[in-house]
Phi, psi and omega in degrees: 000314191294321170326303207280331190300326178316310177299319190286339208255041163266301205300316172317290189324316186283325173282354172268337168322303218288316192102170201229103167302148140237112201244138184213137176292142185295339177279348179139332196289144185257134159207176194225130222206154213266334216245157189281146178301106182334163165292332182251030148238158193299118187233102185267109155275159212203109182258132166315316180300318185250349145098357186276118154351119166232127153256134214283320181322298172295000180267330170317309199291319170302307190279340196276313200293345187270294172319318168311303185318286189319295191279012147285316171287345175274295209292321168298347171301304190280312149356239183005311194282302192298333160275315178284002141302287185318329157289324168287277187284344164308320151275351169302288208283355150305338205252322177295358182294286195322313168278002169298280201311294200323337189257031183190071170287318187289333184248341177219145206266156186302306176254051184264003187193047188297158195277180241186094179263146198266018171273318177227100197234154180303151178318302224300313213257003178284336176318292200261035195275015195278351214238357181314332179259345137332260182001289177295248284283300177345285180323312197287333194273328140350268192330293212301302177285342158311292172326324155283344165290338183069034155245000174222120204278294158181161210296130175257325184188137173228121190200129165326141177262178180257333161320354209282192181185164194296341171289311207191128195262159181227137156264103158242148190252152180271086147297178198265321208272020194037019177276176182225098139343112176255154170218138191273201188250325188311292175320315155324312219255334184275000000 
């Protein structure tokens, strides 16, 4: 006798650990069962001991709405970071523009390559600002082949053109002797 009571109250023990499913059908029927609930039924636990509830469907739903949470804040994160690269070399190739022109006042005009900050950029240059740091290098490798041609004494203004297009950027430079120069990004680039 004492064996079996052992057994029943091993067997008890274990289904109250274990808990108690309530399962319910999109018609409505309900039963109830020791194992989690087909998926495309409605599902609730039920711990015995406390007599309190979960329905695991909202809690799938509360963990998918945390994970979603999660994974916007991982991506505004990288966003962030990526912009504040693009920012970081967008000013790097800014800043070599800049000691080109101080140390060649004779071929370049002070605001013959002005820098671009990428918080506020002209429409033009908002198209493309993910390529800003393309952008200044160009300009200045512009200047440079105007300046090498012995047709422009100096560079007065190096600028992304309104011709450019997301394939290919065109550059044009202004000389002081008033000719003008276009560069495909291709013409740069070789």
């Amino acid at each position: 006798m004492r064996t079996m009571l052992f057994i029943l109250g091993s067997l008890f023990s274990i289904c109250t650990f274990a808990g108690i499913y309530k399962c319910t059908d999109i018609n409505g029927k309900t039963d109830y069962q020791s194992k989690p609930c087909d998926p495309e039924r409605k599902t609730v636990q039920i711990n015995i001991k406390t007599g309190s509830s979960t329905e695991l469907d909202q809690e799938k739903q509360k963990q998918d709405l945390a994970k979603k949470e999660q994974d916007e804040s991982l991506e505004q994160e990288q966003t962030l970071k990526k912009h504040a690269q693009l920012k970081q070399d967008a000013l790097s190739e800014s800043a070599k523009n800049q000691f080109l022109i101080k140390n060649n006042p004779e071929k370049f005009s002070a605001f013959s390559i002005p820098p671009y900050d990428l918080d506020q950029l002209p429409d033009l240059i908002k198209n493309y600002q993910t390529r800003l740091p393309d952008i200044e290098r160009l300009r200045r490798q512009a200047a440079e082949k105007a300046l090498a041609s012995n047709q422009c004494i100096r560079v007065e203004a190096s600028e992304l053109d309104g011709k450019s297009t997301k394939r290919s950027f065109v550059f044009s430079v202004s000389c002081s002797s008033g000719k003008s120069f276009y560069f495909t990004e291709q013409e740069l680039t070789r």
